[in-house]
C-alpha positions as CSV (number, residue, x, y, z in Angstrom):
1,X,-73.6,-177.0,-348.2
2,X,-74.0,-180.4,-346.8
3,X,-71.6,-183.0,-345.9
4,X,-72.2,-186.5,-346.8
5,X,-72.5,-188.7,-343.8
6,X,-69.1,-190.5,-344.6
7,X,-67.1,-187.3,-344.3
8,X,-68.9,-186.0,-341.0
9,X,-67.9,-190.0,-339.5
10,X,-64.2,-189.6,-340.9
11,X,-64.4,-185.5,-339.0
12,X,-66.1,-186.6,-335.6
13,X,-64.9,-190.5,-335.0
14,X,-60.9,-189.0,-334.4
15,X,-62.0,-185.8,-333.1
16,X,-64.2,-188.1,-330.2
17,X,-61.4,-190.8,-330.4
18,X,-59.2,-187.5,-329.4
19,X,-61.6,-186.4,-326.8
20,X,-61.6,-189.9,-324.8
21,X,-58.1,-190.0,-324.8
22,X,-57.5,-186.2,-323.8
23,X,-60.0,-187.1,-320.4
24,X,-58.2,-190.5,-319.8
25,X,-54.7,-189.0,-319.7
26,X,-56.0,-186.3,-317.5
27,X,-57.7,-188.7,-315.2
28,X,-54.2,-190.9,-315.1
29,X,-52.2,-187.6,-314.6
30,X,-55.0,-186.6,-311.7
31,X,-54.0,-190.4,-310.1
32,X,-50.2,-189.7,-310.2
33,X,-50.6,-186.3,-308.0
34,X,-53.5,-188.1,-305.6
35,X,-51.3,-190.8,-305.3
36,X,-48.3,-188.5,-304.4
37,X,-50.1,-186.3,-302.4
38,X,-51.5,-189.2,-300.2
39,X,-47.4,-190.8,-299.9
40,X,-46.3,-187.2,-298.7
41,X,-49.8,-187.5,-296.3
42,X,-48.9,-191.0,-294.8
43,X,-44.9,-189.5,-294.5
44,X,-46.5,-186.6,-292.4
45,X,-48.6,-188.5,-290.7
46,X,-45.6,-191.1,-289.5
47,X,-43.6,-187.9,-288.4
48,X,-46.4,-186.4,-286.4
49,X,-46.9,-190.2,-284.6
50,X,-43.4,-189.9,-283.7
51,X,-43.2,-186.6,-282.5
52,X,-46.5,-187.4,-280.4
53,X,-44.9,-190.8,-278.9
54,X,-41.9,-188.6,-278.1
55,X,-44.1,-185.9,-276.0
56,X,-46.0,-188.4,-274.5
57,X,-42.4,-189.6,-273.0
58,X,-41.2,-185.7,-272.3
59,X,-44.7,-185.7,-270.3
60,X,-44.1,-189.3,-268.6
61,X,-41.1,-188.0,-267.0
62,X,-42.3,-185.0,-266.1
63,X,-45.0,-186.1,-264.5
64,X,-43.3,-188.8,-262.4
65,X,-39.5,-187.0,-261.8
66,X,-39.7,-183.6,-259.8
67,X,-36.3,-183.1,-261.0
68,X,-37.2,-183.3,-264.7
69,X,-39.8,-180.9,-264.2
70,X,-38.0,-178.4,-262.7
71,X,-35.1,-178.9,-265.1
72,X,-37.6,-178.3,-267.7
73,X,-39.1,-175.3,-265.9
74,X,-35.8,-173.1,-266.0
75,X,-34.5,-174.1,-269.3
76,X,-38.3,-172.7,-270.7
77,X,-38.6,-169.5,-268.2
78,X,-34.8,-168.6,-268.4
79,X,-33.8,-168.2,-264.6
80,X,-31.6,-169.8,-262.1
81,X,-32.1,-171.3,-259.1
82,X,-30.6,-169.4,-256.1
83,X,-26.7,-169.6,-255.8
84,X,-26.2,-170.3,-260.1
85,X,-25.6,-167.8,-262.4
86,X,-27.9,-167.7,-266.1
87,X,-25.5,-166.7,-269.0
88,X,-27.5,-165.8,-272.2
89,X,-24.9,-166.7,-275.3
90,X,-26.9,-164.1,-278.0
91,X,-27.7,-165.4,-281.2
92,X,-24.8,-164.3,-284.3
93,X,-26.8,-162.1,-286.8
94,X,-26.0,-163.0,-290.5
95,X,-24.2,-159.7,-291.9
96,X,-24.5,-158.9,-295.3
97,X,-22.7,-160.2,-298.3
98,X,-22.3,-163.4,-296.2
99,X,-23.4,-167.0,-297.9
């Protein structure tokens, strides 16, 4: 059985109409998450700038104050310097049931 033309244009015009539309709205969802994504990438990016501008300080003072270094020294490896006593507080443990 064959269709008349008319009927097939009436069948395939919406069904392509339906098809463009269908790859546009997934091409203008795909933009929304790229353009998200790339906010949350430039946020990042700003934090890690700032945490780098902040070592490079940590490091400028280290390398020029003695004091800073050796401050920085025992608060990493955990001891004292002679005649000071190291107290260790212990971290609290969450029990059980606790919110």
């Amino acid at each position: 059985m064959k269709l008349p033309a008319r009927r097939l244009v009436w069948v395939l015009v919406p069904l392509l109409v339906g098809l463009i539309a269908l790859g546009w709205w997934r091409g203008v969802v795909g933009e929304r998450a790229t353009r998200r994504e790339l906010e949350d990438l430039r946020s990042r990016r700003e934090q890690l700038e700032r945490a780098n501008r902040a070592l490079e300080r940590e490091v400028a003072a280290l390398k020029g104050d003695r004091e800073a270094r050796v401050r920085a020294a025992r608060k990493t490896l955990d001891v004292a310097a002679p005649g000071e006593v190291l107290v260790i507080v212990p971290q609290p443990t969450p029990t059980k049931g606790a919110k």
